[in-house]
PDB file with SEQRES, HELIX, SHEET and CRYST1 records, atoms N, CA, C and O in Angstrom:
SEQRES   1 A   80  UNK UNK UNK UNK UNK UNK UNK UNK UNK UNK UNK UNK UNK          
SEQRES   2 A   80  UNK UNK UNK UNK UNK UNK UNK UNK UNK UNK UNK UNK UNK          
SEQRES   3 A   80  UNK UNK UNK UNK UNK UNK UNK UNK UNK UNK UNK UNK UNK          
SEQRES   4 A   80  UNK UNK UNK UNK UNK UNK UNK UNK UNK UNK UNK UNK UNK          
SEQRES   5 A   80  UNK UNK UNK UNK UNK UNK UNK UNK UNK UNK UNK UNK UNK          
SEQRES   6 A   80  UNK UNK UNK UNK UNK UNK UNK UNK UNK UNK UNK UNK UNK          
SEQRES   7 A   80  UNK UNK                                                      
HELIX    1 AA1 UNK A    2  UNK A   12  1                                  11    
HELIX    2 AA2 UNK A   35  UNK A   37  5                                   3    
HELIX    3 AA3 UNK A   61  UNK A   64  5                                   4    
SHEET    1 AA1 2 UNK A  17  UNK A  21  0                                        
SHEET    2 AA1 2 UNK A  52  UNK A  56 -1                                        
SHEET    1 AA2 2 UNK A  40  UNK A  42  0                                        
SHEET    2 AA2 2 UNK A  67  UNK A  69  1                                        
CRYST1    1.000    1.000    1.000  90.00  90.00  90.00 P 1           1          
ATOM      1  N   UNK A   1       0.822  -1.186   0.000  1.00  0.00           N  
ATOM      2  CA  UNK A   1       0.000   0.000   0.000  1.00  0.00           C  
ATOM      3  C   UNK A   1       0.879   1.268   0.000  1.00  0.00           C  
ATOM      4  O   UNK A   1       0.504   2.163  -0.758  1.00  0.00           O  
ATOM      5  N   UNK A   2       2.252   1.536   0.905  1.00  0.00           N  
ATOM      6  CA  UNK A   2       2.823   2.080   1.089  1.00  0.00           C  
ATOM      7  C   UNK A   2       3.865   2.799  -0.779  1.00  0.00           C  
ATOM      8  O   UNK A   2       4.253   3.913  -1.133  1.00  0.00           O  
ATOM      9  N   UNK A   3       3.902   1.557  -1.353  1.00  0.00           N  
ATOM     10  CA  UNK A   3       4.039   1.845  -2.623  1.00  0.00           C  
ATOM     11  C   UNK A   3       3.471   2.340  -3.632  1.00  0.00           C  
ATOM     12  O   UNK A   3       4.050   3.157  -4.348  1.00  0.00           O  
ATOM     13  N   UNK A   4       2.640   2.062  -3.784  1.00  0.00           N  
ATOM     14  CA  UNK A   4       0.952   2.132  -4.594  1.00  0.00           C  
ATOM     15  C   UNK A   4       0.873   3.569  -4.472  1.00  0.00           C  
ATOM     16  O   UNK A   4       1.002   4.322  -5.437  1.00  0.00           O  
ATOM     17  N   UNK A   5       0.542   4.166  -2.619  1.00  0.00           N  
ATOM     18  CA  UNK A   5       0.312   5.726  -2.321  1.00  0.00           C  
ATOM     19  C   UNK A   5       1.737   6.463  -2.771  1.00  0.00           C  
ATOM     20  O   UNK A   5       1.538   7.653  -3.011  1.00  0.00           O  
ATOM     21  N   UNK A   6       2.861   6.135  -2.912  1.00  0.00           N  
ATOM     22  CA  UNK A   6       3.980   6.550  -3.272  1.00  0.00           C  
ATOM     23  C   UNK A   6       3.788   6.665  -4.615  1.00  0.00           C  
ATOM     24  O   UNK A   6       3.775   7.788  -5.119  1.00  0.00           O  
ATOM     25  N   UNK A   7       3.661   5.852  -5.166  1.00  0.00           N  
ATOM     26  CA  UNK A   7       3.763   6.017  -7.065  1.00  0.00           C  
ATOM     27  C   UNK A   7       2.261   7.403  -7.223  1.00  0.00           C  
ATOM     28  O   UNK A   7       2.143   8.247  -8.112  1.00  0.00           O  
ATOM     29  N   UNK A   8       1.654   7.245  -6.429  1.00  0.00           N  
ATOM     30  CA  UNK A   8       0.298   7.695  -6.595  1.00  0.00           C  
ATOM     31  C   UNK A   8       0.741   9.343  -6.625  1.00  0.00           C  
ATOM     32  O   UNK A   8       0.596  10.217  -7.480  1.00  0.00           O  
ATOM     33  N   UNK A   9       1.282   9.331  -5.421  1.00  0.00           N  
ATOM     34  CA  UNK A   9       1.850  10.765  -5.278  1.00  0.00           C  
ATOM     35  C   UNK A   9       3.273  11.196  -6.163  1.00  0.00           C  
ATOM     36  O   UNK A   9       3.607  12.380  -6.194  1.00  0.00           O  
ATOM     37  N   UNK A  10       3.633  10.727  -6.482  1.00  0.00           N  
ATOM     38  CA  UNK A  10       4.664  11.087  -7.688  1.00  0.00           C  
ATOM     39  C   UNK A  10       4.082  11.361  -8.878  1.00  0.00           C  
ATOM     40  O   UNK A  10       4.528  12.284  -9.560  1.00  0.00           O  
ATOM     41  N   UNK A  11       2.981  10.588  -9.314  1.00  0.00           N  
ATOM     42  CA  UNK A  11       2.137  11.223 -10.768  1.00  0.00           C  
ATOM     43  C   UNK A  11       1.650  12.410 -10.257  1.00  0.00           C  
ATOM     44  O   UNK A  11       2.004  13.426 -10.855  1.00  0.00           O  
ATOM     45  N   UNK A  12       0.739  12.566  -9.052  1.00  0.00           N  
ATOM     46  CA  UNK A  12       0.262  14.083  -8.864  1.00  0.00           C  
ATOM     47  C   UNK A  12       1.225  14.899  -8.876  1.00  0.00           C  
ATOM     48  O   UNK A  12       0.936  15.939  -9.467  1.00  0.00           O  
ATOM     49  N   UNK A  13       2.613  14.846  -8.325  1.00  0.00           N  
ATOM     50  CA  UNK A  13       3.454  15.888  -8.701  1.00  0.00           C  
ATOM     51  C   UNK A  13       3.894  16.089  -9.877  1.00  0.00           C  
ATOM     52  O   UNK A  13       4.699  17.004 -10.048  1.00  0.00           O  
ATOM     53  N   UNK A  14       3.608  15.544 -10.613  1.00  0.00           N  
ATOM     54  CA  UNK A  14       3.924  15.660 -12.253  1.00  0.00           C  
ATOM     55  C   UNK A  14       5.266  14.932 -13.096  1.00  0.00           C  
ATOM     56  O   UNK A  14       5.765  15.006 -14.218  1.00  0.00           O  
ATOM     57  N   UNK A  15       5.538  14.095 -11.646  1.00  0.00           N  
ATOM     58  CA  UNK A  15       6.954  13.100 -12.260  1.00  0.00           C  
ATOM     59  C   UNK A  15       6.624  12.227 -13.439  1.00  0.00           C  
ATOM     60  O   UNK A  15       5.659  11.463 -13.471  1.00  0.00           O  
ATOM     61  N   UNK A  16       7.573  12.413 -14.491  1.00  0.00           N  
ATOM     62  CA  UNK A  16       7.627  11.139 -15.601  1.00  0.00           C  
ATOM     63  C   UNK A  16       7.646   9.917 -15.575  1.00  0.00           C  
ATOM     64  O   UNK A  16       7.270   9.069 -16.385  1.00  0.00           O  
ATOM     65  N   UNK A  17       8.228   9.850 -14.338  1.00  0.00           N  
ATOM     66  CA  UNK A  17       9.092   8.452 -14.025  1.00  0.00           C  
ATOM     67  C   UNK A  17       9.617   8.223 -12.675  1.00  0.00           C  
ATOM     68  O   UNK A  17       9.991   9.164 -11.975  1.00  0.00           O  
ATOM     69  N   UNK A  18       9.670   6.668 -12.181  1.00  0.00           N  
ATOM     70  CA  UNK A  18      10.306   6.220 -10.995  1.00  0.00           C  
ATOM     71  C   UNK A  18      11.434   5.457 -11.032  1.00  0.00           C  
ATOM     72  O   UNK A  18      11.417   4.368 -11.606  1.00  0.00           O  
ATOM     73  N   UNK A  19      12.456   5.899 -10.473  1.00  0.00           N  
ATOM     74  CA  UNK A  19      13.909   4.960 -10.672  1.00  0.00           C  
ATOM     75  C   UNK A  19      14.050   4.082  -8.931  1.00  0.00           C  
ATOM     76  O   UNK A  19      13.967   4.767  -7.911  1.00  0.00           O  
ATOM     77  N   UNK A  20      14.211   2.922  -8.876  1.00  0.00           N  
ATOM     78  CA  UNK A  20      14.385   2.194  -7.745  1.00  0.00           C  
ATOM     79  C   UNK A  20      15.576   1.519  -7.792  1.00  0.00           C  
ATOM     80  O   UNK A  20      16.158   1.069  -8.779  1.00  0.00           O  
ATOM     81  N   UNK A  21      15.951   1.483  -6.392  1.00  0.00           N  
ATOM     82  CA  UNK A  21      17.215   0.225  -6.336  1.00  0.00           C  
ATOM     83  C   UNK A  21      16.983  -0.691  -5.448  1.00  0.00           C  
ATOM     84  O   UNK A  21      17.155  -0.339  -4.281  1.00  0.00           O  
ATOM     85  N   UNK A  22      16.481  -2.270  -5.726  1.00  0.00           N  
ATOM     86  CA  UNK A  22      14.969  -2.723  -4.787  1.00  0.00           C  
ATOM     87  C   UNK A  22      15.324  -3.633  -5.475  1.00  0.00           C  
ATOM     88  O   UNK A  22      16.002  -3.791  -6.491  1.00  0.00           O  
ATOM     89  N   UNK A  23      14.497  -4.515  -4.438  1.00  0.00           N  
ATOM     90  CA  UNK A  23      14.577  -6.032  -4.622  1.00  0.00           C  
ATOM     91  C   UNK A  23      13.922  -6.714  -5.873  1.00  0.00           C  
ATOM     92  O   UNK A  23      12.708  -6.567  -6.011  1.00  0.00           O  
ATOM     93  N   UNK A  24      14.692  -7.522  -6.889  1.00  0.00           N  
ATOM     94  CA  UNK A  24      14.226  -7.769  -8.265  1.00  0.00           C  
ATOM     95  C   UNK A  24      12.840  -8.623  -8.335  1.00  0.00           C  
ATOM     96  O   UNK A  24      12.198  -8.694  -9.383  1.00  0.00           O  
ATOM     97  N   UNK A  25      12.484  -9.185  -7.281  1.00  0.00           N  
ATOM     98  CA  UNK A  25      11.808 -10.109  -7.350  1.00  0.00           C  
ATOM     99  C   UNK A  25       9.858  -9.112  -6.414  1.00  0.00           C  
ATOM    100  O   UNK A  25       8.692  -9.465  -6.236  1.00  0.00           O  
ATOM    101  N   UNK A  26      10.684  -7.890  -6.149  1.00  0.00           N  
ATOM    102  CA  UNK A  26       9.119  -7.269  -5.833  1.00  0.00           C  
ATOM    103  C   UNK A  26       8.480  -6.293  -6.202  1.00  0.00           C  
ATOM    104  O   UNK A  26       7.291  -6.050  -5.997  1.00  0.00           O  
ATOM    105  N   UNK A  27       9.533  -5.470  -6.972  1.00  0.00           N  
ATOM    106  CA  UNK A  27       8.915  -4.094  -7.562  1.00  0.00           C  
ATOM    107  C   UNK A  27       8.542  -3.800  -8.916  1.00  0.00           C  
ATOM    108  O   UNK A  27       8.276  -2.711  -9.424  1.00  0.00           O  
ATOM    109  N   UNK A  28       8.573  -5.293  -9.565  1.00  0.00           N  
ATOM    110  CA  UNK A  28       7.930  -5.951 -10.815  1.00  0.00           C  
ATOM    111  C   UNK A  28       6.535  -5.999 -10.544  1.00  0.00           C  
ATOM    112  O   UNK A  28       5.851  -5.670 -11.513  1.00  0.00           O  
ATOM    113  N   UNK A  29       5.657  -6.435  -9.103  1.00  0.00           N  
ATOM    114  CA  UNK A  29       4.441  -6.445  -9.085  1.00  0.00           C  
ATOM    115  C   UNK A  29       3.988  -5.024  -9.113  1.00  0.00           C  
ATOM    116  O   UNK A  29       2.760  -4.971  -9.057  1.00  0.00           O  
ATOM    117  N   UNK A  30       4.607  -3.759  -9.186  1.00  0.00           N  
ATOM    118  CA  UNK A  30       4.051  -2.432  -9.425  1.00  0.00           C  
ATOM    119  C   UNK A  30       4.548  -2.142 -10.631  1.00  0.00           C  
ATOM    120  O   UNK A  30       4.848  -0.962 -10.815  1.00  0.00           O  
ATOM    121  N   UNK A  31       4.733  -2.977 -11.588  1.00  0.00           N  
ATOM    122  CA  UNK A  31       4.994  -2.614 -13.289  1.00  0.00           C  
ATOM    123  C   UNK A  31       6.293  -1.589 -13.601  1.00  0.00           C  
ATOM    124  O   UNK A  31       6.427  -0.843 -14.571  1.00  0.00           O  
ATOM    125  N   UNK A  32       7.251  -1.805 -12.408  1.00  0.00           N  
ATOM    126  CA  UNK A  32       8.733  -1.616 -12.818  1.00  0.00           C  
ATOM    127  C   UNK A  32       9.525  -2.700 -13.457  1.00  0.00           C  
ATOM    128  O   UNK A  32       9.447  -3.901 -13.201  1.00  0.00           O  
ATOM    129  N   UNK A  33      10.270  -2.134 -14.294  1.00  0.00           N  
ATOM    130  CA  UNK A  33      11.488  -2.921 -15.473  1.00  0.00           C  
ATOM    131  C   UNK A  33      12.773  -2.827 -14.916  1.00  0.00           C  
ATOM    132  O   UNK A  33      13.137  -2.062 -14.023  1.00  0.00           O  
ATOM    133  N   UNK A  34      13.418  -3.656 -15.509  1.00  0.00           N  
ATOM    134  CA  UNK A  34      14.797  -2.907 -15.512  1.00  0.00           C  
ATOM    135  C   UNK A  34      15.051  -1.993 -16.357  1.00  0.00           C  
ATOM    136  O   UNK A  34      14.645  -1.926 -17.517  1.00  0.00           O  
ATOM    137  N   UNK A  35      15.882  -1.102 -15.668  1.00  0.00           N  
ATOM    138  CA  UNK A  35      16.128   0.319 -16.350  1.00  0.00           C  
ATOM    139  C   UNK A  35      17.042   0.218 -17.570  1.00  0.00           C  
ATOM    140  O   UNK A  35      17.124   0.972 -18.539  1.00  0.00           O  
ATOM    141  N   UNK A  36      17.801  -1.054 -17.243  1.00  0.00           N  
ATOM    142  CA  UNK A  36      18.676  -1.478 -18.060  1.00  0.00           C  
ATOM    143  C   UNK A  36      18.314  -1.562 -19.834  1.00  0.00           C  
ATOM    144  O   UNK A  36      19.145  -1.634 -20.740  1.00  0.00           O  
ATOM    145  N   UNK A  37      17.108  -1.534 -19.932  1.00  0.00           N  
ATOM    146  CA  UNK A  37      15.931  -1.869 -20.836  1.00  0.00           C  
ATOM    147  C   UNK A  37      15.890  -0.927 -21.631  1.00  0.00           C  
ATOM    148  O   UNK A  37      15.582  -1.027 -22.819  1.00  0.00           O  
ATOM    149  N   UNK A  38      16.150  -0.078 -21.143  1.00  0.00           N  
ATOM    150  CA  UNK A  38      15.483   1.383 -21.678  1.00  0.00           C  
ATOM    151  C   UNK A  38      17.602   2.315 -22.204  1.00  0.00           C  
ATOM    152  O   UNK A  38      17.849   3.152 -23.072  1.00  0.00           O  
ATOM    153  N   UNK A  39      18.186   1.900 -21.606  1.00  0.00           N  
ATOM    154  CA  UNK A  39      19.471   2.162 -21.468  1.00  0.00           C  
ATOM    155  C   UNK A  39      19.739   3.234 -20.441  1.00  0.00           C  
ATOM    156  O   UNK A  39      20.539   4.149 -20.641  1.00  0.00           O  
ATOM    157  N   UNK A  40      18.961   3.069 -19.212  1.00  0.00           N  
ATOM    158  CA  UNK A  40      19.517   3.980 -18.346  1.00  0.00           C  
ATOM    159  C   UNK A  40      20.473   3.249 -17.477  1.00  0.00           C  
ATOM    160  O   UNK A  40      20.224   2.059 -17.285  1.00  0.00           O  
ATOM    161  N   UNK A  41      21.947   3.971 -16.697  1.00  0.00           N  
ATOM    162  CA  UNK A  41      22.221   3.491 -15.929  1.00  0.00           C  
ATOM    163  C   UNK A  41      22.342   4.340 -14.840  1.00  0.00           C  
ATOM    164  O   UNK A  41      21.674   5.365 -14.703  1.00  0.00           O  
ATOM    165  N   UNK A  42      23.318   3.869 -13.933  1.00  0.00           N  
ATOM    166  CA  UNK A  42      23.231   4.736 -12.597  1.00  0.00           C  
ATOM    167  C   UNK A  42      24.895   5.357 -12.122  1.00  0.00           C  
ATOM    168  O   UNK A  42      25.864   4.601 -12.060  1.00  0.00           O  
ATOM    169  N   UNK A  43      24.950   6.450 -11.901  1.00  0.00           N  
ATOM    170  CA  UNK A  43      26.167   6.623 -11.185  1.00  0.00           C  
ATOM    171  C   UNK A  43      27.568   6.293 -12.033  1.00  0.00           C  
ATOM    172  O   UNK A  43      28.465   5.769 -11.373  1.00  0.00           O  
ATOM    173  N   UNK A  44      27.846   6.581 -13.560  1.00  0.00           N  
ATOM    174  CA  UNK A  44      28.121   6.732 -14.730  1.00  0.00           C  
ATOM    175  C   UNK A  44      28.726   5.606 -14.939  1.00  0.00           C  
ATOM    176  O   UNK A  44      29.930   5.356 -14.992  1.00  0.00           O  
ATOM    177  N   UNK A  45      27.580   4.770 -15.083  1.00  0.00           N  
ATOM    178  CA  UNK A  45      27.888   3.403 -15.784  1.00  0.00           C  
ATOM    179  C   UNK A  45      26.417   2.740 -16.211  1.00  0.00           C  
ATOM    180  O   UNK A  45      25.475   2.841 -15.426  1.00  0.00           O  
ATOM    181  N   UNK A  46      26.249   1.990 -17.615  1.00  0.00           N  
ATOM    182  CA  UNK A  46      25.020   1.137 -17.014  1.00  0.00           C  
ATOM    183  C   UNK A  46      25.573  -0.397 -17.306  1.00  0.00           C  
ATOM    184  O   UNK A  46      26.528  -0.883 -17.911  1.00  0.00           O  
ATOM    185  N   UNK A  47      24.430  -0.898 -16.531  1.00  0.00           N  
ATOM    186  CA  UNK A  47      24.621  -2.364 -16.253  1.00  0.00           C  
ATOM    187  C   UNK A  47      23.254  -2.955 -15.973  1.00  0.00           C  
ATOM    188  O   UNK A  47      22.218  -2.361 -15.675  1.00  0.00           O  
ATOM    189  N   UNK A  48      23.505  -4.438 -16.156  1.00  0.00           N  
ATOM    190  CA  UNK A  48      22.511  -4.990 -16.048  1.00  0.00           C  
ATOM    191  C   UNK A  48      21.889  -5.594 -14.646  1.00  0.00           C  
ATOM    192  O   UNK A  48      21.344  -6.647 -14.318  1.00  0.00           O  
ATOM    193  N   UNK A  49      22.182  -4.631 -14.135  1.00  0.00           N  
ATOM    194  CA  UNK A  49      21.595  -4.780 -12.351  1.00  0.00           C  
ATOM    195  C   UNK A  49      20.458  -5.352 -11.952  1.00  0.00           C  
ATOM    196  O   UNK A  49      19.627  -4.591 -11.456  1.00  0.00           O  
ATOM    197  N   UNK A  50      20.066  -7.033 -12.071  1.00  0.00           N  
ATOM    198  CA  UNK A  50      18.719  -6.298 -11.878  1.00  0.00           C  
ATOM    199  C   UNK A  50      17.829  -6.072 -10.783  1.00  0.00           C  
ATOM    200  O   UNK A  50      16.648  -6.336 -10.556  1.00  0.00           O  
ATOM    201  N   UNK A  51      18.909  -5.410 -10.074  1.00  0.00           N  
ATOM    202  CA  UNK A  51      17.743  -4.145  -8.759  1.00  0.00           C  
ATOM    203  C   UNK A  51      17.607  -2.940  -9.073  1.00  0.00           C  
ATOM    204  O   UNK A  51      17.024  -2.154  -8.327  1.00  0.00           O  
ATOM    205  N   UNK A  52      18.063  -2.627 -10.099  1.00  0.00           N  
ATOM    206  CA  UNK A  52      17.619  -0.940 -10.561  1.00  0.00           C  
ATOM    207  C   UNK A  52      17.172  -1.499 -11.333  1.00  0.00           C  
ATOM    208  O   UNK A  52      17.660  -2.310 -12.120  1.00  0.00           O  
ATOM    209  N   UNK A  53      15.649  -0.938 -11.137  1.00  0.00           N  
ATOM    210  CA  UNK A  53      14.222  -0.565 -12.432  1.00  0.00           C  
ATOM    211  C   UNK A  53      13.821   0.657 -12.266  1.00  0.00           C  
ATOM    212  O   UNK A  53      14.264   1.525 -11.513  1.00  0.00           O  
ATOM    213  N   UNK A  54      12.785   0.690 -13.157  1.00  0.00           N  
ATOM    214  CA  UNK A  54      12.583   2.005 -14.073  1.00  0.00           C  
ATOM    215  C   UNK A  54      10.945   1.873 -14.001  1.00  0.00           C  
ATOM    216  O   UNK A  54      10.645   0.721 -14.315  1.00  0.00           O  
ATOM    217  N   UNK A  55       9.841   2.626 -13.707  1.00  0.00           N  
ATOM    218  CA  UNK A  55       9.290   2.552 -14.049  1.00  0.00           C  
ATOM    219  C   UNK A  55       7.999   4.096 -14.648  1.00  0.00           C  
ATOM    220  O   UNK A  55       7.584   4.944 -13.858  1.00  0.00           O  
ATOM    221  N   UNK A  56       7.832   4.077 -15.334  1.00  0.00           N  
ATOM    222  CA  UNK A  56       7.008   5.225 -16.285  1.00  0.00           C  
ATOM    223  C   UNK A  56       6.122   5.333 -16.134  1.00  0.00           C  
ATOM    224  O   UNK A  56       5.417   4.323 -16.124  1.00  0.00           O  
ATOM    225  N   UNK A  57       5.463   6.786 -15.882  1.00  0.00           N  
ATOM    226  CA  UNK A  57       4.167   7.273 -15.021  1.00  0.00           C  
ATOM    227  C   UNK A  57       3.540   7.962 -16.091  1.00  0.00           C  
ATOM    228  O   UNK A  57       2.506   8.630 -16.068  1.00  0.00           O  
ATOM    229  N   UNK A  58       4.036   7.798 -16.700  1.00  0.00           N  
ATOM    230  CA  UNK A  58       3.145   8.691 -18.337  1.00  0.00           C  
ATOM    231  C   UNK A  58       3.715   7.486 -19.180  1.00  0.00           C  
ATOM    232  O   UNK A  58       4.557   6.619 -18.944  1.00  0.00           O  
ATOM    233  N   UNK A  59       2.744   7.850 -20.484  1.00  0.00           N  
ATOM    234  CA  UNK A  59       2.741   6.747 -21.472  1.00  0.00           C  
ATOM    235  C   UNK A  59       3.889   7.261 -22.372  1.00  0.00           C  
ATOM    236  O   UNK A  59       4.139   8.434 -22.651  1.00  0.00           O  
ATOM    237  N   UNK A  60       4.603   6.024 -22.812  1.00  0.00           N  
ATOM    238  CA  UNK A  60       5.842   6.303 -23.855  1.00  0.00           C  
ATOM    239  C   UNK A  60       7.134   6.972 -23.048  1.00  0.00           C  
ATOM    240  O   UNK A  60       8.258   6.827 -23.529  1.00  0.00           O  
ATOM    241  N   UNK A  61       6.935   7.750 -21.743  1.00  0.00           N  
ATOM    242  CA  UNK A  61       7.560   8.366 -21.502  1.00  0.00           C  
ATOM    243  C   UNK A  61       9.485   7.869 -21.488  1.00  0.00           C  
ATOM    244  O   UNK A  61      10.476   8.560 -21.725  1.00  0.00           O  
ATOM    245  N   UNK A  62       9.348   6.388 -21.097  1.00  0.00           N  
ATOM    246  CA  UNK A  62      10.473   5.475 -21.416  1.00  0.00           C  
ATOM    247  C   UNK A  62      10.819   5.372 -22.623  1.00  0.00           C  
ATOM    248  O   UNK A  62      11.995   5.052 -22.797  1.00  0.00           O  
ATOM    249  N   UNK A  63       9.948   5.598 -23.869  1.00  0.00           N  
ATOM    250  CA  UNK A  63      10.994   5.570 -25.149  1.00  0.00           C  
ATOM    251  C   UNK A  63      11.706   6.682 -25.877  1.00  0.00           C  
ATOM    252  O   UNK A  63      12.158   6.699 -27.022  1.00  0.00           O  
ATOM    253  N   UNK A  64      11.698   7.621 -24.920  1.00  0.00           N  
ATOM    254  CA  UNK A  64      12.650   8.915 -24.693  1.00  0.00           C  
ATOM    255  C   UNK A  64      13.767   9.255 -24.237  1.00  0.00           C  
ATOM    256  O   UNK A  64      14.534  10.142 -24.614  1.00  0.00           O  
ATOM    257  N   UNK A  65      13.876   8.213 -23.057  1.00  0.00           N  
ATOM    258  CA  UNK A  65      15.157   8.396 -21.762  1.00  0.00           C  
ATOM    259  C   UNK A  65      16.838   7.466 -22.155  1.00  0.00           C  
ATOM    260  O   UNK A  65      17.104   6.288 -22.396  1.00  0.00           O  
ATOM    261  N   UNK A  66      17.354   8.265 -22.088  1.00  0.00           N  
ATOM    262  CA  UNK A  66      18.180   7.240 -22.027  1.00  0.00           C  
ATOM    263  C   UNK A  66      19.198   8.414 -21.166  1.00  0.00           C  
ATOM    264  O   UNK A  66      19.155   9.636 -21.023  1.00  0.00           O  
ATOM    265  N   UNK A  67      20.294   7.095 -20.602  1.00  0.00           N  
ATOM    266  CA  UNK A  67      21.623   8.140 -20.204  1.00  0.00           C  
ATOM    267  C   UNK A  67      21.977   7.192 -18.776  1.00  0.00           C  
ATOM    268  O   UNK A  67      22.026   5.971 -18.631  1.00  0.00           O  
ATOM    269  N   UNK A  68      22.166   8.167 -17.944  1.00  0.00           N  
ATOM    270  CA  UNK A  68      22.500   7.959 -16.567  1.00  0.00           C  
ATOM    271  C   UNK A  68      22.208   8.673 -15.145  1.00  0.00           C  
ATOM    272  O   UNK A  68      22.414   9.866 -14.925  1.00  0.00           O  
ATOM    273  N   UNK A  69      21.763   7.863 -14.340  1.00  0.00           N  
ATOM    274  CA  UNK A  69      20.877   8.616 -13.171  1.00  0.00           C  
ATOM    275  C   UNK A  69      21.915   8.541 -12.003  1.00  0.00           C  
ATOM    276  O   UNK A  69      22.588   7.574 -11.648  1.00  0.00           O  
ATOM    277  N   UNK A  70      21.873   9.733 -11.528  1.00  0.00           N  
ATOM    278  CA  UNK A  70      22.938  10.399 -10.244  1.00  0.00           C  
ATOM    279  C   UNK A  70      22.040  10.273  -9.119  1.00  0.00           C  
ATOM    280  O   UNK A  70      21.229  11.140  -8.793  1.00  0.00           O  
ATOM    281  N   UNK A  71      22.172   9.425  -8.672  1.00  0.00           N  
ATOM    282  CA  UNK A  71      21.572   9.233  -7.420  1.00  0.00           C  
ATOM    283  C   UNK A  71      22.601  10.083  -6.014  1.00  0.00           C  
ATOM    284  O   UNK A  71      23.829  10.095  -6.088  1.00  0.00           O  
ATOM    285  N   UNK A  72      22.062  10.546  -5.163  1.00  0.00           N  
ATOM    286  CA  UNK A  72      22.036  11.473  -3.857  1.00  0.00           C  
ATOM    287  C   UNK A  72      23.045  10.668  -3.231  1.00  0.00           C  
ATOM    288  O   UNK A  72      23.121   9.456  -3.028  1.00  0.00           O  
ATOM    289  N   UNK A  73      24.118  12.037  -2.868  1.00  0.00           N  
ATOM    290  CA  UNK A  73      25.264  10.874  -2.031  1.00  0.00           C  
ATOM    291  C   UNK A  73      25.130   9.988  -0.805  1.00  0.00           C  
ATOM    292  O   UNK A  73      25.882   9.274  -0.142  1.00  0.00           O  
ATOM    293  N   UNK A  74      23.799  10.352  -0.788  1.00  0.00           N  
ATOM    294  CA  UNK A  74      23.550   9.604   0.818  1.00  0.00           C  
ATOM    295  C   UNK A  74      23.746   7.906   0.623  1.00  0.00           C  
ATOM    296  O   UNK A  74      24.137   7.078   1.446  1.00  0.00           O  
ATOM    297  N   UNK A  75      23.240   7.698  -1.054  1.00  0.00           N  
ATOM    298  CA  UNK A  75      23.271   6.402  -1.527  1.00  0.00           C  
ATOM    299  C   UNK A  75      24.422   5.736  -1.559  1.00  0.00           C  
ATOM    300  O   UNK A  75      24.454   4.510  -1.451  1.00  0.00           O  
ATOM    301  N   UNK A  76      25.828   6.712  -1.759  1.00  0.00           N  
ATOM    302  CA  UNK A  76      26.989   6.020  -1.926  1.00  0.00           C  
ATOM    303  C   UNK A  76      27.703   5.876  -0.856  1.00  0.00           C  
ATOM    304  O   UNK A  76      28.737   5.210  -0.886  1.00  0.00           O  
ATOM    305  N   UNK A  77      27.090   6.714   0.693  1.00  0.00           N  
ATOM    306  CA  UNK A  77      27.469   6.057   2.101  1.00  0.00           C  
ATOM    307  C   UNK A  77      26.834   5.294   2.581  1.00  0.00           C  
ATOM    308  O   UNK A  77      27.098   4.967   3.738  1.00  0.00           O  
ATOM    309  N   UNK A  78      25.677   4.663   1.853  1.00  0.00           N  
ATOM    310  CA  UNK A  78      25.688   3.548   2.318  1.00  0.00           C  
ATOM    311  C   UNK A  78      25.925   1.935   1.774  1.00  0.00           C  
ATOM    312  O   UNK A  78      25.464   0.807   1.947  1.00  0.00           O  
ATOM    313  N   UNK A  79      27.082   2.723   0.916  1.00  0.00           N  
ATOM    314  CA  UNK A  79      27.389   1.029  -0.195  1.00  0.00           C  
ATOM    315  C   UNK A  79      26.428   1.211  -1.235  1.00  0.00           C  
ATOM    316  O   UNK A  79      26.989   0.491  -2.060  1.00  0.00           O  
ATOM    317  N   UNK A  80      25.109   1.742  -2.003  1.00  0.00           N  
ATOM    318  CA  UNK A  80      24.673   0.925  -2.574  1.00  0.00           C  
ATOM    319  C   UNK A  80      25.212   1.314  -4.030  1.00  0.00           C  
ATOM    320  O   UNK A  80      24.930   0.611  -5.000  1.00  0.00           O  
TER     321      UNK A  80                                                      
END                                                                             
């Protein structure tokens, strides 16, 4: 539920898109991909991770993106 109201509130703010770094086997049941898919990667590399997915809050909006996502340094003190 906690997800669901999260994605929910990211379309009302007018986000394109959700990038996760999450467990491969659960954030597929909310219609995330791997990002890998689309050719995004993370932190200037991509790879075929698959705990980073991607998932698109507007239609098509994924067959636009490509590149690499800078995730917040808080992410890189804690290893991930």
């Amino acid at each position: 539920m906690l997800v669901r109201e999260g994605l929910n509130e990211c379309t009302k703010a007018g986000y394109d898109m959700v990038v996760v770094l999450g467990h491969s086997e659960y954030y597929p049941r909310f219609g995330f991909t791997q990002a890998s898919d689309y050719g995004l990667g993370r932190d200037s590399r991509i790879s075929a991770d698959p705990n980073y997915m991607v998932l698109g809050l507007k239609n098509g909006v994924l067959d636009e993106v490509s590149g690499v996502v800078q995730f917040a340094p808080e992410f890189k003190e804690t290893g991930c």
